[in-house]
N, C-alpha and C positions, 0 to 999 in steps of 0.2 A: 730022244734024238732031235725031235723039233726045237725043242727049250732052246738044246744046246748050240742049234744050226742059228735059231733069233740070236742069243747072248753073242756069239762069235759074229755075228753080223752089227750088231750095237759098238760091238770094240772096234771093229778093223772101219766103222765110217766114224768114229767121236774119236780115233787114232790121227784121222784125216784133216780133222779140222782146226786151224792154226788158233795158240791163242790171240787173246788182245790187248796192245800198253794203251793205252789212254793216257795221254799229257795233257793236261786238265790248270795246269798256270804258265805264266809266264817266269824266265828264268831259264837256271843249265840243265843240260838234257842230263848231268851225269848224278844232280839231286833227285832221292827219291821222293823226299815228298813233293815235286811237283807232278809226278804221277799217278794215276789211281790207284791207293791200293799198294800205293810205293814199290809198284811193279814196273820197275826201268825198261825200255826195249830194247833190248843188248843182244837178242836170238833171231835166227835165221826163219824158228819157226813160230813167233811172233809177231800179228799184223798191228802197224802202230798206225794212232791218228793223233793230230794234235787239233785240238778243240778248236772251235771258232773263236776269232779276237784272243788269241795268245802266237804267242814268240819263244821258239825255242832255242837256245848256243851250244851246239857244242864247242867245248874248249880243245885249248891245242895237245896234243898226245893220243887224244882220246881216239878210240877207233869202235863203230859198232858195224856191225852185219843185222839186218831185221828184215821182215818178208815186206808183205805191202806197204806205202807209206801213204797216207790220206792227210789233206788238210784240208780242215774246215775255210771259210771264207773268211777273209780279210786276216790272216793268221801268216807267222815268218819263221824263219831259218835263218840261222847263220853257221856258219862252218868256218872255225877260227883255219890259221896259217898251217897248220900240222896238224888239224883235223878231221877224221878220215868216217865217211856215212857210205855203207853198202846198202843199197834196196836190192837185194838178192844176193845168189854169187854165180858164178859159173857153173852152170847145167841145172843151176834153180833160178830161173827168172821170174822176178819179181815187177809189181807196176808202182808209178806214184802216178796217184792224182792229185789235182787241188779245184778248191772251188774257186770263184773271182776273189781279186783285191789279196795274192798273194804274193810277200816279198821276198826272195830268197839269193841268199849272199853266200858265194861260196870263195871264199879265200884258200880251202884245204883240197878238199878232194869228195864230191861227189861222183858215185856211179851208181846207174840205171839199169839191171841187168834186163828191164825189160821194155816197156813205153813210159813214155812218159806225159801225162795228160793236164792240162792245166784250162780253168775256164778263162773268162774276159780279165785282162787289165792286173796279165803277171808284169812284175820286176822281179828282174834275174839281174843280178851281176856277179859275173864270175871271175875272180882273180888268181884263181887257183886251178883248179881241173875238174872239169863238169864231161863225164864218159856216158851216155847214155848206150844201150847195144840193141835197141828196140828202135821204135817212131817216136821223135817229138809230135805233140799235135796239141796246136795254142789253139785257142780262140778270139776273138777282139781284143786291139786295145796291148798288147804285148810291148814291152820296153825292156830291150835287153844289154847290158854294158860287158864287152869283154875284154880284158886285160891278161888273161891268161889262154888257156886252150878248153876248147869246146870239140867235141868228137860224137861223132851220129851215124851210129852204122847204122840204120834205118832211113827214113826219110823224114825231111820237116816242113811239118803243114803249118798254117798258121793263118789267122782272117785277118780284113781291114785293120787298116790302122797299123802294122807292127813297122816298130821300130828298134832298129839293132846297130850299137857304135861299137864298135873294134878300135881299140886305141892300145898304146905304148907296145908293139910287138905283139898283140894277141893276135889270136887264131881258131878261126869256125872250119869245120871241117865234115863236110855231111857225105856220105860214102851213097845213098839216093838221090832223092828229085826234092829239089825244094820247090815251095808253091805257097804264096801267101797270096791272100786276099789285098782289095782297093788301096789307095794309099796309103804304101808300105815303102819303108825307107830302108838302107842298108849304108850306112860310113864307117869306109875303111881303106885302107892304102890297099893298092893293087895286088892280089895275091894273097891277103888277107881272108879270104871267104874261097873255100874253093866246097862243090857237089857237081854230085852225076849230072844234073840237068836243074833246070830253075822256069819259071814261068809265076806271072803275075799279075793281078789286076787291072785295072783302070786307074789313072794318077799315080805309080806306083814305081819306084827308081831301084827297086830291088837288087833286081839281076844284073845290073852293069855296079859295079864299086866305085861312087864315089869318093870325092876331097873329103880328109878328116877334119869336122874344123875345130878340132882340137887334139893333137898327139904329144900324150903325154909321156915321157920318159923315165918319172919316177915321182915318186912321193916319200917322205921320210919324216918320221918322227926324233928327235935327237935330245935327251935330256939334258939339262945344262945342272949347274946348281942350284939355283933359286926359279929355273923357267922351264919350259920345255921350247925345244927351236921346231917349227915346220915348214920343211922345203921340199919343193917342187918344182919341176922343169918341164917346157914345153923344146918340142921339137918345133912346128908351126902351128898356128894359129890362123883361124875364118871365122869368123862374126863370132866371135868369144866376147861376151859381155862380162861377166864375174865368176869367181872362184868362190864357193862358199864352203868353211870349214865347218866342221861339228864336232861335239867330242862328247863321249860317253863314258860311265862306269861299268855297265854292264854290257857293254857291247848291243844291244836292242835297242836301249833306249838314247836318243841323241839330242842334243841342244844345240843351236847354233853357236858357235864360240865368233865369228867375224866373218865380214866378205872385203875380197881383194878384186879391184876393178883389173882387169884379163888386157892384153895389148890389143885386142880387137883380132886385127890382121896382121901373121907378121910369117916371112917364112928361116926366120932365123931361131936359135935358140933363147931363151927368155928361162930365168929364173927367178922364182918366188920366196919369200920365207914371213914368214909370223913367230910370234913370240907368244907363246900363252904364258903370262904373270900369275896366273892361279892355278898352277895344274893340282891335280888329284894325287894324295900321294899315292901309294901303290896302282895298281892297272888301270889302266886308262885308256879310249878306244877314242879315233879321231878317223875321222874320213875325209875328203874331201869332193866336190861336187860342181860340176860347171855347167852355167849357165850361156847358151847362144842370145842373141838379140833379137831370135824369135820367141823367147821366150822355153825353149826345152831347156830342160833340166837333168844331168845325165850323172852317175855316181860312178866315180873314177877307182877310188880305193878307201881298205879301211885297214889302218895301221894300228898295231898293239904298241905301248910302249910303259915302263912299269918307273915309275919314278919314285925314286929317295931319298926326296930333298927334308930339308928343317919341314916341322910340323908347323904350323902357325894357327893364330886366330884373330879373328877382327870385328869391333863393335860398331855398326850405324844404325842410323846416320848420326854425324858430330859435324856442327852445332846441333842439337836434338831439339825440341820443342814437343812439351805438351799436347796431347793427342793424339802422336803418332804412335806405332807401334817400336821396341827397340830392338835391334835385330845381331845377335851371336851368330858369327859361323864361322864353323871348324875350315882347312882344306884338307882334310881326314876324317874316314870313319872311324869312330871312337870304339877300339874293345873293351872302354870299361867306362861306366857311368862317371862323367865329370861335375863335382861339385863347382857351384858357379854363385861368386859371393858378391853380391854390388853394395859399395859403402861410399861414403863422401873422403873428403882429404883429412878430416880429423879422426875416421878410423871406423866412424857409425854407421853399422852396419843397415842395410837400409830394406835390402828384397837377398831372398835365398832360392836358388830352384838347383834341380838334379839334371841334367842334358845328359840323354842318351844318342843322340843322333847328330849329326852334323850343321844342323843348325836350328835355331829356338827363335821364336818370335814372342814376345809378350809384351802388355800393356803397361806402363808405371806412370806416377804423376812422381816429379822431383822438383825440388827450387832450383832456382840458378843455382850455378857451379859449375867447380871441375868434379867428376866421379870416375870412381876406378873400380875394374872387375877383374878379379881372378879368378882364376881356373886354375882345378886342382883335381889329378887323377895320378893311379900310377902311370902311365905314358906319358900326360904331358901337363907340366905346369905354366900357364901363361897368366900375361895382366894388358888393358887392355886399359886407358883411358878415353874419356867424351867428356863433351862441354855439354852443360844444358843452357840454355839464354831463356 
């Protein structure tokens, strides 16, 4: 009877203990092999972490429920437009924490059934719906953008330094006491921030809502045929220096695409737009970002948009010279290995290589001339001429 009273006691506490996903790369949350063991975190009673120095997307459709959520430091989130992440659920509350240097972008729909804990020098911008039903509680250094709705039936703590802009119609909503630490900012239109109670530091403009000095109205991606168009509109404007766009493949990773000098001050309506000449074709991720004359820098939104325009390909540089490297790129990832032939104008074949990727870099020595390269796959055939001097 003892055996049997240990073994029943071995089951009902190893019954008890949740498993663990481990997200171990950067990339979609909904691939297994970026997880250990290609064990996705898709269960309630599942606790996940995502490593140090990685980023994780969920795409849009996607819906998970998983118990605790951990992030290592300097590690991100994104949650596409119709992307949906439960850290618990109703009468299972669940925590997330993170260590410093974490970014998280919520376009879909975050919820918190429990606290939510994050160390020094979070970015949070939320464009979607961020429900926490516990305590926020930041530490230093916090920068948070909101554009959509934020909801805190707990209370939110948070040290020195935070800073939080409410912009185009969003809304903070904390059901306790808010209390941040020393110079701590809060920009938002009147109404825009409402809690139980608030209290604040030293240097610190929290609890009264200031001028936004930037409310923006919309942001838009629109494909054309040959471009993609991006437009954006402010309501008014205060020491707006620049607009800086970005655009990505993978939604994590981003590159500056241009910056647009901002009207400074203005309390009338103003519109923006750019042209991006090379977009990607298939999905494509573009945000936009504005900078004050103080030098903050604040992340307004980030727009999906899936383009299906002509494939193309382009060779430089032309005039070419000797010594330099010569440079093939696709504006498409290629699904199948492109043969890639470079010959002179009488037909002599000169260099051969296989590209797999979107673009190739390599060294050749050539005489003067004109030279022509074609490309040849089942997807796409092209030809591409260069001068050499």
């Amino acid at each position: 009877m003892k055996v049997v009273s240990v073994l029943l006691v071995v089951f009902l506490y190893s019954s008890q203990v949740s498993a663990q996903a481990v997200f171990t790369t950067t990339g979609f949350w909904e691939t297994a092999l970026n997880w250990s063991g290609s064990n996705i975190g898709d269960d309630i009673a599942e606790n996940v972490t995502i490593n140090p120095n990685r980023a994780a997307l969920i795409n849009n459709g996607s819906v998970y429920t998983i118990g605790d959520l951990t992030f290592g430091g300097n590690t991100g989130l994104t949650i596409n437009s119709t992307g949906v992440l439960n850290v618990g659920e109703n009468g299972t509350p669940k925590i997330l924490t993170a260590g410093n240097l974490v970014s998280v972008t919520v376009a879909g729909q975050l919820t918190v059934w429990g606290d939510l804990i994050v160390l020094d020098d979070l970015s949070l911008n939320v464009a979607g719906s961020l429900i926490v039903k516990g305590n926020i509680q930041m530490s230093n250094d916090a920068s948070i953008s909101v554009m959509g709705n934020v909801e805190v039936d707990g209370d939110f703590t948070a040290g020195n330094n935070t800073n939080v802009s409410i912009v185009a119609g969003g809304h903070i909503d904390v059901a306790g006491t808010v209390t941040v630490g020393d110079n701590s900012n809060l920009l938002g239109l009147p109404g825009s921030f409402t809690a139980g109670g608030c209290s604040e530091g030293s240097g610190s403009t929290f609890c009264t809502s200031g001028a936004l000095p930037v409310d923006l109205l919309y942001f838009r991606a629109e494909p054309q045929v040959d471009h993609i168009r991006l437009v954006w509109e402010t309501a008014s404007e205060l020491n707006a220096d620049y607009f800086q766009i970005e655009k990505s493949t993978d939604g994590l990773n981003f590159d500056e695409l241009n910056r647009i000098p901002a009207a400074g001050n203005s309390t009338e309506r103003i519109r923006y737009e750019l042209r991006d000449e090379k977009p990607h074709l298939g999905k494509s991720y573009y945000r936009l970002k504005q900078a004050d004359t103080d030098g903050t820098l604040r992340v307004f939104s980030i727009v999906l948009v899936d383009f299906t325009g002509l494939r193309s390909s382009i060779v430089y540089p032309s005039p070419w010279a000797n010594g330099n490297d010569l440079t093939l790129e696709l504006n498409f990832n290629p699904q199948y290995p492109l043969e890639v032939v470079l010959h002179d104008l009488s037909g002599r074949v000169v260099d051969r290589a296989l590209l797999r990727e979107r673009s190739a870099t390599w060294p050749v020595k050539l005489d003067a001339g004109v030279y022509v390269v074609r490309i040849t796959s089942p997807e796409y055939k092209g030809v591409n001429k260069f001068l050499v001097r």
